[in-house]
C-alpha positions as CSV (number, residue, x, y, z in Angstrom):
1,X,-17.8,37.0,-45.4
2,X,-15.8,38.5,-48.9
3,X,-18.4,37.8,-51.7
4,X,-15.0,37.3,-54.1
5,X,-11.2,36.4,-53.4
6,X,-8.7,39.2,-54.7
7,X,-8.2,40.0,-58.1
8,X,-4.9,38.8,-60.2
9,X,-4.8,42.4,-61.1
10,X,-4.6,43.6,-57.6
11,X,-1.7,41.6,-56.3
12,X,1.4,42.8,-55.7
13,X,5.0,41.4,-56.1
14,X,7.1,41.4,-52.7
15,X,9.5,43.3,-51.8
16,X,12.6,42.5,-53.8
17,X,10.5,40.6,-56.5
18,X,9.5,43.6,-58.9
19,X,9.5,42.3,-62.8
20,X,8.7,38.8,-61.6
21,X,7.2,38.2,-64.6
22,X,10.3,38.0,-66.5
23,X,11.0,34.8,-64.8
24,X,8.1,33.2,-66.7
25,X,6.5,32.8,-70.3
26,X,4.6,35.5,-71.3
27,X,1.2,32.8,-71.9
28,X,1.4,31.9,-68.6
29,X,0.9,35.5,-66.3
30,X,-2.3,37.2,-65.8
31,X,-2.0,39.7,-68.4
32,X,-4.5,42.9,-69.6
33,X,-5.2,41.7,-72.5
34,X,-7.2,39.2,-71.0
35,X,-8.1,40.7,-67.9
36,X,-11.8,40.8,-68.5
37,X,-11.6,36.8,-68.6
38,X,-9.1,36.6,-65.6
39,X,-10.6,38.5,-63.2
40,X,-13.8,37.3,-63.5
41,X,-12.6,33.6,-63.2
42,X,-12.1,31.4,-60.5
43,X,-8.5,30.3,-59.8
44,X,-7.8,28.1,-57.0
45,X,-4.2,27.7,-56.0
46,X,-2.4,24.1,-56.8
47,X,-1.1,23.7,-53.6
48,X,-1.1,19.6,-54.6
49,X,1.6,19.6,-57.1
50,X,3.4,23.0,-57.3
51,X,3.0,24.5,-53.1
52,X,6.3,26.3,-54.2
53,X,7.7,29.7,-56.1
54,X,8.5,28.0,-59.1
55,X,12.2,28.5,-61.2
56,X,11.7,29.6,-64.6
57,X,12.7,26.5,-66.2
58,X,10.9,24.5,-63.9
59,X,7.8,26.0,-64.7
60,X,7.9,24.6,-68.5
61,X,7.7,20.8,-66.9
62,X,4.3,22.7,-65.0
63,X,3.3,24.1,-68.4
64,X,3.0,20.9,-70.5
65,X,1.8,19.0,-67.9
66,X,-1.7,21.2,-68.0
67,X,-1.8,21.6,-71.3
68,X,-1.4,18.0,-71.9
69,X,-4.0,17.5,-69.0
70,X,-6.3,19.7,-71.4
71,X,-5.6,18.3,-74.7
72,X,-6.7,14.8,-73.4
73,X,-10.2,15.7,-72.2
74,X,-10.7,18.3,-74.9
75,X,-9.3,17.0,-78.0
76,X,-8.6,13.3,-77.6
77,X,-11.4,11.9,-75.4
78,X,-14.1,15.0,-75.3
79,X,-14.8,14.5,-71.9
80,X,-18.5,15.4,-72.2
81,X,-18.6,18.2,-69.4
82,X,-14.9,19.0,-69.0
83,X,-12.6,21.4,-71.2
84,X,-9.2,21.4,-70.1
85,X,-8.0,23.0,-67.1
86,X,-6.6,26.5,-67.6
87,X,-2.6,28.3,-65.9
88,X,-1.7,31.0,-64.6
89,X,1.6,32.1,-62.4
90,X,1.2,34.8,-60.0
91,X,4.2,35.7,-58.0
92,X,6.0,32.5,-59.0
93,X,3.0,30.7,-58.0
94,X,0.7,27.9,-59.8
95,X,-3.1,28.9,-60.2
96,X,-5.3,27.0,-62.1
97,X,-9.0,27.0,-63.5
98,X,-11.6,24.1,-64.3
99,X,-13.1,25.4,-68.1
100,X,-16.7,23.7,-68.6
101,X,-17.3,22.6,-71.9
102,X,-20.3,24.7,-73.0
103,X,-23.4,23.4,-72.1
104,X,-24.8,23.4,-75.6
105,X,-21.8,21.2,-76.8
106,X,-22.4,18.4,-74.0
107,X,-24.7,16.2,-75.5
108,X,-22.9,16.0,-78.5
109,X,-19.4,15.1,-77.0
110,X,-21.2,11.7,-75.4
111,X,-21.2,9.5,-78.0
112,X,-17.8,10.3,-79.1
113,X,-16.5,10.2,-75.4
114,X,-18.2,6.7,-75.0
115,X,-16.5,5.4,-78.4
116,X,-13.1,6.4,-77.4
117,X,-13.1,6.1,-74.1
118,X,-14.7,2.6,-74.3
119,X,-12.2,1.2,-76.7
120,X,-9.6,2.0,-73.8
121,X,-11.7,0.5,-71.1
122,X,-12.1,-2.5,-73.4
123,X,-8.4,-2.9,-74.0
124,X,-7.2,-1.9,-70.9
125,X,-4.5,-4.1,-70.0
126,X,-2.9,-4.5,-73.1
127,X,-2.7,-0.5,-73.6
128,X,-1.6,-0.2,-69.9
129,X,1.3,-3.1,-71.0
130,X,2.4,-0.8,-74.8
131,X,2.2,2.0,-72.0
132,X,4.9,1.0,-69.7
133,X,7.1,0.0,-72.9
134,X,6.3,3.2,-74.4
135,X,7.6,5.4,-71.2
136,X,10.6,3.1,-70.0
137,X,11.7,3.5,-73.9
138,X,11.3,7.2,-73.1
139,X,13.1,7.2,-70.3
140,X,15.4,5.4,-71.5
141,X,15.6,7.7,-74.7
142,X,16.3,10.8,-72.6
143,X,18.9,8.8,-70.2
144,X,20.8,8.3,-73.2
145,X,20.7,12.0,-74.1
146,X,24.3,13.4,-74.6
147,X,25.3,16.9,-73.0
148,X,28.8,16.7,-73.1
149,X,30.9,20.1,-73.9
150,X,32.4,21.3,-76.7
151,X,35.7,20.1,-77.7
152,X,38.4,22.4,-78.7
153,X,38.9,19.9,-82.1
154,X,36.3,17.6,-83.5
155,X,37.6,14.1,-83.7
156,X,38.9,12.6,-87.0
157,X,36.4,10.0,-87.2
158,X,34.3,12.8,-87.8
159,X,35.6,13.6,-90.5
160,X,36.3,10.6,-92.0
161,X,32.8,8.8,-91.5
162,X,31.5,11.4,-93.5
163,X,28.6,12.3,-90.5
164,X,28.6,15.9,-92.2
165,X,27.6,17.2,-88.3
166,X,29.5,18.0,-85.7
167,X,29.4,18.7,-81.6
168,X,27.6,22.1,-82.1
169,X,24.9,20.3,-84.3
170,X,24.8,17.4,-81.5
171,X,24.6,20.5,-78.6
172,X,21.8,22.0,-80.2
173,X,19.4,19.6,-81.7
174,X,20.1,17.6,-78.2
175,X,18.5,20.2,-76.1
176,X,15.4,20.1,-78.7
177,X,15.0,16.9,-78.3
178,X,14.6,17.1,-74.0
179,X,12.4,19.6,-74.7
180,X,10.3,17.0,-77.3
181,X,10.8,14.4,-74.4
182,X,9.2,16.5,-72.0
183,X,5.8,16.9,-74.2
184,X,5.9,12.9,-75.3
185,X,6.2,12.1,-71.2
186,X,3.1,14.2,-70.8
187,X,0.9,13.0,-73.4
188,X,2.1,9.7,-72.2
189,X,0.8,10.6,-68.5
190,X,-2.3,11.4,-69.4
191,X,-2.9,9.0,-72.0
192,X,-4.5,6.8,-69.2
193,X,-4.7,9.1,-66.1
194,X,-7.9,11.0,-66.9
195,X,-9.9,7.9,-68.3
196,X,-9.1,6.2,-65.0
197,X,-10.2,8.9,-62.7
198,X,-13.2,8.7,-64.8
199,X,-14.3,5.4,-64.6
200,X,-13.8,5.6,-60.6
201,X,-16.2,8.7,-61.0
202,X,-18.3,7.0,-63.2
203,X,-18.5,4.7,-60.2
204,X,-19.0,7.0,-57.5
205,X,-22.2,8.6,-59.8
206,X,-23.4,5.2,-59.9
207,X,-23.2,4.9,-55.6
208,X,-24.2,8.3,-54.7
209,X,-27.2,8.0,-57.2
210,X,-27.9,4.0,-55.5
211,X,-27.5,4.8,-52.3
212,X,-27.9,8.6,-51.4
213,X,-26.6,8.5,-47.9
214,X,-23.5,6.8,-48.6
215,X,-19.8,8.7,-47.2
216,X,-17.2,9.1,-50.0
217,X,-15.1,7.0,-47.9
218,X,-17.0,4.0,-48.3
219,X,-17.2,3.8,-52.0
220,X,-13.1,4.5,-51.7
221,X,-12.9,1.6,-49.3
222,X,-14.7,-0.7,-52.5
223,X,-11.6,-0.2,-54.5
224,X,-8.4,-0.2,-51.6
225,X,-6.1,-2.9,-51.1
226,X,-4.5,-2.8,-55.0
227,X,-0.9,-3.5,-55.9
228,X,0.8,-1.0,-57.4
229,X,4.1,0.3,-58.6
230,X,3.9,3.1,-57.0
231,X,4.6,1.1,-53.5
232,X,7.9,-1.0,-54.7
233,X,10.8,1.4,-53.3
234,X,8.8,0.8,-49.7
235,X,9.3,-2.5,-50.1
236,X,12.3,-2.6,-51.5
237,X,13.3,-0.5,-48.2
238,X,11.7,-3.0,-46.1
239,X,13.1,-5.8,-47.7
240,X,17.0,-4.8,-47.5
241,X,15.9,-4.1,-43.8
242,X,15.4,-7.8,-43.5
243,X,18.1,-8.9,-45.5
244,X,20.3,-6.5,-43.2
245,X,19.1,-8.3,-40.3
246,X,18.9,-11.8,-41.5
247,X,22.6,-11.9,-43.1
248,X,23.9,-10.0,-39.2
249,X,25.1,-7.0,-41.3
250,X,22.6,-4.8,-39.3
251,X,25.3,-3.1,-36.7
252,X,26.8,-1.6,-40.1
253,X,23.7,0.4,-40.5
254,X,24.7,2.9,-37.1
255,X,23.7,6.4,-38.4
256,X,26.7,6.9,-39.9
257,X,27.4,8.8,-43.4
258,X,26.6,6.1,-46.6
259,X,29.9,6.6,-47.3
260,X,30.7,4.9,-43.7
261,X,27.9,2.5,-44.2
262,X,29.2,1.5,-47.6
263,X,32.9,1.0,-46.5
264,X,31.8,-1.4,-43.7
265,X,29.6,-3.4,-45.9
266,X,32.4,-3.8,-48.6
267,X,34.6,-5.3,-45.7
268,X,32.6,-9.0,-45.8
269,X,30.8,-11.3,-48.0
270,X,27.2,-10.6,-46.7
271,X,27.5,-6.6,-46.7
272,X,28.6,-6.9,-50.8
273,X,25.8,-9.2,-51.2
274,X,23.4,-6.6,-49.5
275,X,25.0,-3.8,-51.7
276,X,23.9,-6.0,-54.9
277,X,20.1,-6.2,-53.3
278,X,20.6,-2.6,-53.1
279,X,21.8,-2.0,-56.9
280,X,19.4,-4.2,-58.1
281,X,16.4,-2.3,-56.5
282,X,17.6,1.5,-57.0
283,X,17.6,1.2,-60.6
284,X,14.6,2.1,-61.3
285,X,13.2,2.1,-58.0
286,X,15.1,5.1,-55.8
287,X,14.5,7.3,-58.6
288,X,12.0,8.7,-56.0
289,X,11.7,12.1,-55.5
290,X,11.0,13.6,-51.8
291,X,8.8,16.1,-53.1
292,X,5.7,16.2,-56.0
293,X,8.7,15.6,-58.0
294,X,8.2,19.2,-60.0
295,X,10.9,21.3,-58.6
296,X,14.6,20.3,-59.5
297,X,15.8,21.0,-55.8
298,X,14.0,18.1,-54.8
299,X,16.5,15.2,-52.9
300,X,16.3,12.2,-55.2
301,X,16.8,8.7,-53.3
302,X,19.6,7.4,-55.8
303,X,21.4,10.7,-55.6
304,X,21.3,11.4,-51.7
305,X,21.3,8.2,-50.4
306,X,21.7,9.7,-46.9
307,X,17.2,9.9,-47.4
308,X,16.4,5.8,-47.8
309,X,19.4,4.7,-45.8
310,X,18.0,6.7,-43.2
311,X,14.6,4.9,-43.6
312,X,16.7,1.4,-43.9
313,X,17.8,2.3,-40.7
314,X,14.8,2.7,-39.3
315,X,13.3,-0.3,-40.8
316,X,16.1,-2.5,-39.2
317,X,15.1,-1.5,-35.8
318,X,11.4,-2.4,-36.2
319,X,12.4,-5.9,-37.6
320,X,14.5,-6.6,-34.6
321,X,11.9,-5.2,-32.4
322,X,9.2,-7.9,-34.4
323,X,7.1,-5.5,-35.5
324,X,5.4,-6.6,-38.8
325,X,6.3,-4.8,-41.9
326,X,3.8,-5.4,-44.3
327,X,1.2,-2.6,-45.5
328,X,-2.9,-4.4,-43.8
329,X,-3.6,-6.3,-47.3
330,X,-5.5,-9.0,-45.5
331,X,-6.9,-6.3,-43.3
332,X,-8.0,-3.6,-46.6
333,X,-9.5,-6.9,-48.7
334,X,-11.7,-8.3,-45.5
335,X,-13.5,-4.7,-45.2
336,X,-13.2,-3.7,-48.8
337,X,-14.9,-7.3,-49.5
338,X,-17.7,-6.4,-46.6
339,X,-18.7,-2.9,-47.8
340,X,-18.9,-4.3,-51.3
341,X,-21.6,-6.7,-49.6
342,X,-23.2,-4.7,-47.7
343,X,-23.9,-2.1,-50.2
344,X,-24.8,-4.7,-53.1
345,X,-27.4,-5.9,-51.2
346,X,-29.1,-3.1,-50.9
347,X,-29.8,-3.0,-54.7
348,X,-33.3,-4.1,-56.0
349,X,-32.7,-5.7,-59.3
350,X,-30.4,-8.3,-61.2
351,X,-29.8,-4.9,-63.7
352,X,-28.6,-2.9,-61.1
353,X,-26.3,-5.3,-59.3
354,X,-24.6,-6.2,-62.7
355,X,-24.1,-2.6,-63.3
356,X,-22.8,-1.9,-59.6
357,X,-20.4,-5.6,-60.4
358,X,-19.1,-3.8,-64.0
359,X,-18.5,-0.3,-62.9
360,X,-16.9,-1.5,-59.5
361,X,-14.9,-4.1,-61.7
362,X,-13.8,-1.7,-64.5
363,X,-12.8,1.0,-61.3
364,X,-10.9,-1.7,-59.7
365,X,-9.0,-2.4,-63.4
366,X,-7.8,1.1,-64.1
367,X,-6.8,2.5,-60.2
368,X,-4.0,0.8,-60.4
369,X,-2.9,3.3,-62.8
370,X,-4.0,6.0,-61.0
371,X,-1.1,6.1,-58.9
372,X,1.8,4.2,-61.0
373,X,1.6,6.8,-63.5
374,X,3.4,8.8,-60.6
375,X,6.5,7.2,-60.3
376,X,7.0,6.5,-63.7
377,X,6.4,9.7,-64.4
378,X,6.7,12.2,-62.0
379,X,9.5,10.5,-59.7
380,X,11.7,8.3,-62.5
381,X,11.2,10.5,-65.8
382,X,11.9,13.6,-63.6
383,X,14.8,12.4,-62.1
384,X,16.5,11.8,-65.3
385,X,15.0,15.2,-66.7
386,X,16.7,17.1,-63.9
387,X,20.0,15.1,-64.0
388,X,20.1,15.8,-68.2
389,X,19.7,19.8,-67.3
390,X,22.6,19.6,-64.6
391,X,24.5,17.6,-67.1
392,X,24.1,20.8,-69.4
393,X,24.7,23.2,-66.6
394,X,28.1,21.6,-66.5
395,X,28.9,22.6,-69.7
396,X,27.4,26.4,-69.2
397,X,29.7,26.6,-66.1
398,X,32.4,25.4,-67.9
399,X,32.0,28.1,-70.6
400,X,31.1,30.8,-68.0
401,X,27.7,31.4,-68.4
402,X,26.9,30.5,-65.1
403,X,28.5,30.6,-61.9
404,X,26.4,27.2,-60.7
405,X,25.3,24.0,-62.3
406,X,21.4,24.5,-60.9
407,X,21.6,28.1,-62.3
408,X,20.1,26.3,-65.2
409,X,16.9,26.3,-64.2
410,X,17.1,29.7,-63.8
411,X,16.4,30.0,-67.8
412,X,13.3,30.3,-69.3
413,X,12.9,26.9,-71.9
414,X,13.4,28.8,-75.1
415,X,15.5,31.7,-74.1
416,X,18.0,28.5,-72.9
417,X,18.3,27.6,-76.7
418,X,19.2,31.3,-77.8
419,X,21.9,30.8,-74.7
420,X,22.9,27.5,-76.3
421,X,23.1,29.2,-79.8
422,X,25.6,32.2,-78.4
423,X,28.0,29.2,-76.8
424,X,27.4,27.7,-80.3
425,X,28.6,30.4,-82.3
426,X,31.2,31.4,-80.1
427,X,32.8,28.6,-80.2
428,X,32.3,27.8,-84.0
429,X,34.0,31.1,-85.2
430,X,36.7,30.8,-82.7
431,X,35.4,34.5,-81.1
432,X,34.1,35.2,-77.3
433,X,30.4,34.6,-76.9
434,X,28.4,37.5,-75.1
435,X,26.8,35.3,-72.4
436,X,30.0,34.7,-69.7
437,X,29.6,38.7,-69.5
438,X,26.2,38.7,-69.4
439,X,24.3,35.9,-67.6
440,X,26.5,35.5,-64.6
441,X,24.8,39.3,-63.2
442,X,21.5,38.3,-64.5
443,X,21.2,35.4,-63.2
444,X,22.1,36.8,-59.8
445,X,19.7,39.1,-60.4
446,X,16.8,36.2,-60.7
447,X,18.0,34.1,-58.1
448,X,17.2,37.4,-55.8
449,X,14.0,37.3,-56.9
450,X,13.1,34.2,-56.6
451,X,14.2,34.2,-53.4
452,X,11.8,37.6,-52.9
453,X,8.7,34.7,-54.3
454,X,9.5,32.0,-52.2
455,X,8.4,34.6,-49.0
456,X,5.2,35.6,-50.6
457,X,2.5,33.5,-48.9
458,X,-0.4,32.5,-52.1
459,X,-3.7,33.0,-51.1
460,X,-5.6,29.7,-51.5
461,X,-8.0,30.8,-54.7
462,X,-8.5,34.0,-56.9
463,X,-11.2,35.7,-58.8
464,X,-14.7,34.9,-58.2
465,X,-16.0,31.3,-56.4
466,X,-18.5,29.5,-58.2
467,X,-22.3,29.2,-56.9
468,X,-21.4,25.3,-56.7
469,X,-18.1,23.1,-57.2
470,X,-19.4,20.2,-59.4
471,X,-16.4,19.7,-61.8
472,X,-15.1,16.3,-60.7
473,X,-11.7,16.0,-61.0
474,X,-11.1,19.3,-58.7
475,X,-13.3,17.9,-55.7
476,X,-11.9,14.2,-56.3
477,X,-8.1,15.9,-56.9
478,X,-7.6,19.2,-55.6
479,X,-10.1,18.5,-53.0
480,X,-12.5,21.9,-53.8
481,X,-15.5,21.6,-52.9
482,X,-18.4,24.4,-51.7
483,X,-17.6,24.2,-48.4
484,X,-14.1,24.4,-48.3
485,X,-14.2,27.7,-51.1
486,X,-17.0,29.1,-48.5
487,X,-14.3,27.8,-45.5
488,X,-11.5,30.2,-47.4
489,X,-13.5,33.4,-48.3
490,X,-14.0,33.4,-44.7
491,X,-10.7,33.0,-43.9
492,X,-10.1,31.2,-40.9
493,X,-10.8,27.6,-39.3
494,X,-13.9,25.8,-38.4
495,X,-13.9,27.0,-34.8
496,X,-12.1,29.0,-32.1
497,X,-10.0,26.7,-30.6
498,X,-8.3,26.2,-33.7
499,X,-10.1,22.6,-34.8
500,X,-10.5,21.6,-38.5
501,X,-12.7,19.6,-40.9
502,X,-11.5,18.1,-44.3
503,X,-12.2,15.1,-46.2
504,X,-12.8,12.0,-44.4
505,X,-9.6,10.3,-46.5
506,X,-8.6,7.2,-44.6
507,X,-10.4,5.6,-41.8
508,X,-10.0,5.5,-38.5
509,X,-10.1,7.2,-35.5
510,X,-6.5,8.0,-33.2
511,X,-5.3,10.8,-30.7
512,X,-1.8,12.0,-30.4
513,X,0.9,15.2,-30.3
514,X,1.0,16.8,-33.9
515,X,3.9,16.9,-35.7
516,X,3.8,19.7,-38.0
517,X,6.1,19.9,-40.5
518,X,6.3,22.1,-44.1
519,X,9.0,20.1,-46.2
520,X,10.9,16.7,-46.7
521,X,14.1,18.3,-45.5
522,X,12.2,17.5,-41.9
523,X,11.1,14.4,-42.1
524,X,14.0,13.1,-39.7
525,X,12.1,15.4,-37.3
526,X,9.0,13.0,-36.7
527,X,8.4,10.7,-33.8
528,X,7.2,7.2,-33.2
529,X,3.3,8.0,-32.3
530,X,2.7,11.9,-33.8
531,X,0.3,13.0,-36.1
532,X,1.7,14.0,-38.8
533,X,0.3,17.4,-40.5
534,X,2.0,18.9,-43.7
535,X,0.4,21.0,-46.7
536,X,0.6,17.7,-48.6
537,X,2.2,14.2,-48.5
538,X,5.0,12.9,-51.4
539,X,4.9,9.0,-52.3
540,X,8.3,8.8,-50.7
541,X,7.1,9.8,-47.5
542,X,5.8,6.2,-47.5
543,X,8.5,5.1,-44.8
544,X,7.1,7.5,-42.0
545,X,3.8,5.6,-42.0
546,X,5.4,2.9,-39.5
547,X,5.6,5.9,-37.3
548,X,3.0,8.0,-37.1
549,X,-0.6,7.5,-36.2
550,X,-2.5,9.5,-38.9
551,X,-2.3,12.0,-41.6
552,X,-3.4,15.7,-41.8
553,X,-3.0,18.1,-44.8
554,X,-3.5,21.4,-45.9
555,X,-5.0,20.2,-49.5
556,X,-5.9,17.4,-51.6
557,X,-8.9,15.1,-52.1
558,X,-10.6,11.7,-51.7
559,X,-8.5,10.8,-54.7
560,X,-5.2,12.7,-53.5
561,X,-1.5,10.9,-53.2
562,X,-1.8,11.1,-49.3
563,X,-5.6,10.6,-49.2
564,X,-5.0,6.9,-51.5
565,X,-1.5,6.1,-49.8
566,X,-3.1,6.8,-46.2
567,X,-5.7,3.8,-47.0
568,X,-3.3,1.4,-48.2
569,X,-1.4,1.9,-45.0
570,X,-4.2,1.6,-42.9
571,X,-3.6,5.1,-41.3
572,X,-6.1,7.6,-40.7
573,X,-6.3,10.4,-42.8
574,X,-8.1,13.7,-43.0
575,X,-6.9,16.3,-46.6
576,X,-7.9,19.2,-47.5
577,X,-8.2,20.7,-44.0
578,X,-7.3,24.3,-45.8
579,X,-5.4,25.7,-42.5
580,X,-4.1,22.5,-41.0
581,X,-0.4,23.7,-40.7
582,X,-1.5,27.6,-40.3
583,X,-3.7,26.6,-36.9
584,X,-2.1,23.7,-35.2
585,X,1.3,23.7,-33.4
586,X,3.7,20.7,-33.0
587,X,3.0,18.9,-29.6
588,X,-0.4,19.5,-29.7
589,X,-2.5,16.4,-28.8
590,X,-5.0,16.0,-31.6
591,X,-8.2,13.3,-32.1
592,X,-7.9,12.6,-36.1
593,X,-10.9,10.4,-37.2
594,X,-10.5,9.6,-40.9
595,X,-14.4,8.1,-40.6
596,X,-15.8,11.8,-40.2
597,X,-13.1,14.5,-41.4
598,X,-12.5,16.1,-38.4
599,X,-9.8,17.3,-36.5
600,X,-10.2,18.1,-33.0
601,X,-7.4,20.1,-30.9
602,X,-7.5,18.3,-27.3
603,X,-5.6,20.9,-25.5
């Protein structure tokens, strides 16, 4: 077994990629002048939220988010044994590194940690309430946003308001201001997010310390069966299912194109009463993004409406077959309630069981968050961040910069505004701007090698592995831990026959043929009673879970999307299998039992 994984420094670009680095800010790739740092650091790939090459201006959204991520737990909070978590690109690919705080500044961060992070827990609900005011007022601040082109005259009222500032002004300072909006959103998403994972870890200490033996599932079961945001386009889905079947409007919904769908629904009273249902739910609700929501390119539900028709459709046919709908609330309460008893039994003393009551309590109080955070954020906010950019890419393709709206993104975030300030100035003197004979090419160029990154295969960790795994939020997130590091350097599966271990996610134990798939764009591909394995599960894949019998990904933790959504849906779940979608093979029949982590390949 390799004692280290490969260096940064010893990576090379693909074929066709060569000057990669271009692509991306000069902060963000491994570079000499910190190599001795860099190489001697452990890197792990972030398979969870960025498994793709990203585009240049793509990779700003990644860039704030991690910083923002840092800022909070090592400026704002002082998360006593946490820094921030440190970026790099390689290849057009995310790595990222846990920093410690030092251990000599530990003890001295607790009591500011438990001053500020105790006012939060505190006041939690009505800071979670300012919260959602604060981002839907964000959002709604960026929908607003104005990227319309250039006119050839200003108007008169322009002049005769006396506004002193014209369209180029407005162009300009408009672009700034997304770029603002971006950093607000993220300070915003972390505001609560890293305070809630701690208070479920804080949690979790308290269990494992209580009550040595106990599985990571079970102190996960303690805090299932919430409502949360994060579940309201499924039921919005399953609801206009019903309302399709009860107003005898369901024969409209035949696999046909939306625009078909839509003209047949117009045609009587009930289908344009079903089409209000729909409006009324897809704003905000279908701004759901089929991915992690961090790459532009990824289908948005209220812009191809072809993706929750589809699911609509599907719905239908299970509510005329009688199956029942609803996610196992009942079911998640009765054995989240008898875990809870079982386990608070076991304590010794009054002390310890009101300690065990607050902690579970306070856990119970902030999950909710955990996951709403990611629609609000990553799903609805980055919906209308990617529509604003297109908007602007209308107006570059209009001028001639670029040959296609989405070549946009292939921009870095502040080279855009220089490209913004050349159609700017152009325009303003009345003389041609450089870019329509420069850009076009180079964007071509980029595009190519992009295309080179999106071939290169990342390996799952860089640098050198630590003697333990202990930071928190990587096991409960990333789902790193010793053994699956150890599982990587050696770089293959458990066993021969190609069977897997992971984290035991969501209970339950189910056989059935594997359905392996890499993207949303084959989602349509899945059958009533597979397995389903990806390299990671979106939110939006919520609809599949009426057909499959489990869950099985490449990475992610106990604390994962698919891990939490898998629970609430009473599937079973194993994540962070490392080679899931490398060793098994669609048609496979596999056992999955969510109780034990394990993935066994039947034939």
């Amino acid at each position: 077994m390799a004692d280290r994984f490969p260096s940064p420094f010893e990576i090379e670009a693909p074929d066709g990629a060569e000057g990669w680095q271009d692509l991306y800010s000069y902060s963000a790739v491994f570079s000499e002048e910190r190599r001795d740092y860099e190489d001697a650091g452990f890197w792990f790939h972030d398979g969870v939220h960025w498994p793709e090459a990203l585009t240049p201006w793509d990779a700003h959204v990644f860039e704030v988010a991690i910083a923002s991520l840092g800022q909070y737990n090592t400026r704002h909070y002082l998360v006593p044994p946490a820094y921030g978590v440190d970026f790099r690109i390689l290849n057009g690919y995310v790595f990222l590194s846990p920093v410690p705080a030092p251990e000599a500044d530990i003890e001295a961060r607790v009591p500011h940690f438990m001053e500020r992070a105790g006012f939060y827990f505190a006041n939690w609900d009505r800071l979670y309430d300012d919260w959602l005011v604060k981002v839907r007022a964000l959002v709604q601040q960026m929908t607003e946003l104005d990227f319309s082109a250039l006119p050839e005259m200003e108007d008169l009222d322009v002049i005769t308001s006396g506004a002193g500032r014209g369209s180029g002004d407005r162009l300009l300072s408009t672009y700034h201001r997304l770029l603002d909006h971006v950093v607000t959103l993220w300070q915003y998403h972390f505001e609560f997010l890293n305070l809630g994972y701690a208070a479920y870890l804080d949690f979790f200490g308290f269990c494992k310390a209580a009550f040595p033996s106990i599985p990571d599932l079970a102190i996960a079961k303690m805090v299932a069966g919430v409502d949360v945001d994060l579940f309201k386009p499924d039921d919005h889905l399953k609801s206009l299912a019903r309302l399709a079947v009860s107003s005898g409007i369901d024969s409209h919904f035949d696999g046909g194109s939306p625009e078909d769908v839509w003209a047949k629904l117009e045609t009587d009273e009930a289908g344009r009463a079903w089409i209000a249902e729909w409006d009324k739910a897809a704003e905000p609700w279908f701004n759901f993004s089929t991915g992690s929501g961090f790459y532009h390119s990824d289908k948005i539900w209220i812009q191809n409406v072809e993706v929750p028709l589809g699911y609509i459709t599907d719905y239908i046919a299970k509510v005329k077959e009688g199956v029942d709908l609803n996610r196992p609330v009942e079911a998640l309460h009765t054995e989240r309630d008898r875990v809870v008893s079982e386990y608070r039994e076991l304590l010794d003393s009054d002390e310890d069981r009101a300690a065990f009551d607050g902690k579970l309590g306070l856990s119970r109080t902030v999950f909710p968050y955990v996951e709403n955070h990611n629609f609000y954020v990553e799903h609805w906010a980055h919906s209308v961040i990617w529509r604003k950019m297109r908007e602007l890419g209308e107006v570059l393709k209009t001028a001639g910069f670029i040959t296609e709206v989405d070549d946009v993104f292939m921009f870095r975030r502040n080279e855009l505004a220089d490209v913004l300030f050349d159609l700017y100035a152009g325009w303003s003197v009345g003389a041609p701007s450089r870019g329509p004979a420069y850009w076009p090419a180079e964007i071509e160029r980029r595009h190519g090698v992009h295309e080179s990154l999106k071939t290169w295969s990342a390996p799952p960790a860089l640098g050198v592995p630590p003697e333990v795994v202990t930071e928190p939020f990587t096991v409960m997130l990333w789902g790193i831990t010793s053994d699956s590091v150890a599982a990587w350097l050696n770089t293959g599966s458990d066993s021969d026959d190609g069977s897997l271990s992971g984290f035991a996610a969501s209970p339950g134990l189910v056989e059935g043929p594997a359905r392996v798939i890499f993207n949303a764009d084959q989602i349509g591909e899945i059958q009533e009673g597979e397995i389903l394995v990806a390299p990671l599960t979106a939110p939006s894949w919520a609809p599949v879970f009426g057909k499959i019998k489990a869950t099985v990904t490449d990475v992610g933790g106990m604390m994962s999307h698919a891990a939490i959504v898998c629970r609430e849906y009473g599937l079973p779940a194993v994540t962070g299998t490392a080679f899931g979608t490398k060793n098994l093979k669609t048609g496979q029949m596999l056992r999955v039992d969510g109780n034990t982590g394990k993935v066994t390949v039947l034939d």
